[in-house]
N, C-alpha and C positions, 0 to 999 in steps of 0.2 A: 615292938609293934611293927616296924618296919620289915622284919624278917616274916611275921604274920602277911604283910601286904604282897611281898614278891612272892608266896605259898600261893595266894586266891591269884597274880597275877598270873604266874603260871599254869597253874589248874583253869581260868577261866580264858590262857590266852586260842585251844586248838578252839571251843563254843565259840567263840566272838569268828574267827576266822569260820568255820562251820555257816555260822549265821550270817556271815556276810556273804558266802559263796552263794547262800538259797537267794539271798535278796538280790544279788546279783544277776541268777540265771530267771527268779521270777522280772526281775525287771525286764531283762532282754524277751522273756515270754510273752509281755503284757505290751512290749512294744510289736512284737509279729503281731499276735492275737490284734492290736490296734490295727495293723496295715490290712491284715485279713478283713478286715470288718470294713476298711475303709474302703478298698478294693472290690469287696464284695468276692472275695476268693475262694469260700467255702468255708468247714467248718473251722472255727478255733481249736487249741490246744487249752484242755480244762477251763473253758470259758465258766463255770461254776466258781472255783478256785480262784483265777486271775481274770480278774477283770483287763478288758480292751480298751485303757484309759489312759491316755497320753499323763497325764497327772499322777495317777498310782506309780507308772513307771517310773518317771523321774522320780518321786520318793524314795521307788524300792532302791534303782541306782545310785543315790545318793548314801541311802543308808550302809548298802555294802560296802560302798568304795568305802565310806568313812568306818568300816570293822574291816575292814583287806588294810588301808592305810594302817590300823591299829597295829594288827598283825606283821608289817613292814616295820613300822616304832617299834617294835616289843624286840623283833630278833636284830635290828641295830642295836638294841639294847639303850634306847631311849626312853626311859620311863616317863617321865613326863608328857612326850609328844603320844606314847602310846595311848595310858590314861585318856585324853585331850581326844583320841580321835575318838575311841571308844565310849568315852560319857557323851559325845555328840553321835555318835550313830544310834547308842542305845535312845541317846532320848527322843532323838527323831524319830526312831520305830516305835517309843512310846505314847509320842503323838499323833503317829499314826493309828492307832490301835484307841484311843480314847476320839478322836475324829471319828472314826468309823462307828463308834459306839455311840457316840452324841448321835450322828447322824438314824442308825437305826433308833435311838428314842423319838427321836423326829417322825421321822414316818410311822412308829406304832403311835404316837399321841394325835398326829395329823390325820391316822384314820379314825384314829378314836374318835376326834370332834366333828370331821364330813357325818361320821356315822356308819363307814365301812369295814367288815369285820378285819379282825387283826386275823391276820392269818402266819401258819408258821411260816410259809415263804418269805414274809418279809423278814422276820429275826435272822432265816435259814439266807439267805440271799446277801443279807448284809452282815451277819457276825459269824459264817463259814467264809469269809477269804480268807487269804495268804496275809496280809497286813495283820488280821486281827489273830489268827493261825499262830504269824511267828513275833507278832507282839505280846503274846501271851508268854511265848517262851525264852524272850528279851529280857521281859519285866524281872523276873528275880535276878538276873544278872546287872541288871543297873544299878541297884543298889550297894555294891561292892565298890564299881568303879566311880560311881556319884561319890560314896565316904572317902574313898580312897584320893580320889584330886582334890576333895574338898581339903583332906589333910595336908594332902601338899602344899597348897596355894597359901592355907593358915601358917605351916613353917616358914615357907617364903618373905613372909611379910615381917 
């Protein structure tokens, strides 16, 4: 089973580096786009896509570094620490992406009860970002590394 694990490590280690590099450059996007807006400097960069929020960015940044860090682990040849960075960046971007999702139920049930129609901007506004974009495409990669540390941790003991 362990030779099984290093197959999915390898195969899932260029996607995790891949997906850390977008969360990366969305993050640094979502911070211009914020200064832009703060400044009042004109238009944003895919203001649709990334939001101008001091808060999504720090997420997005966090989540890269923690799949770049993965990527660092993996080619020292640190399985453990790789693992480690990697089920925390995945799950971070899978709570970002369930966040976002809670939040648009909120606003379609909160106009429901004013009485204002649902309209698809709100779905469209709030479950076409970058969070919910590439936590879509996190989500079946977490699973691999979630079993995978879990088994370590269980050997360990």
């Amino acid at each position: 089973m362990a030779h099984l694990d290093i197959k999915y490590n390898k195969a899932l280690s260029p996607a995790i580096l891949v997906l850390g590099l977008a969360y990366l450059f969305i993050g640094f996007v979502s911070i211009v786009n914020w200064c832009i807006g703060l400044a009042d400097l004109g238009q944003q960069f895919c203001p649709d896509l990334i939001p101008s929020n001091l808060g999504f960015a720090l997420v997005a940044l966090t989540i890269g570094a923690s799949l770049i860090a993965s990527t660092y682990y993996s080619l020292r040849g640190d399985v453990v620490m790789h693992l480690a960075s990697a089920a925390c960046g995945t799950w971070l971007a899978v709570g970002a992406l369930v966040i976002q999702v809670i939040v648009t139920i909120a606003l379609v049930l909160d106009a429901i009860v004013v009485g204002e129609e649902v309209g698809y901007s709100i779905i469209s506004e709030n479950l076409l970002r970058m969070d919910v974009i590439l936590g879509g495409v996190i989500l079946p990669i977490t699973i691999p590394y979630t079993l995978m540390l879990r088994k370590i941790t269980k050997q360990s003991k």
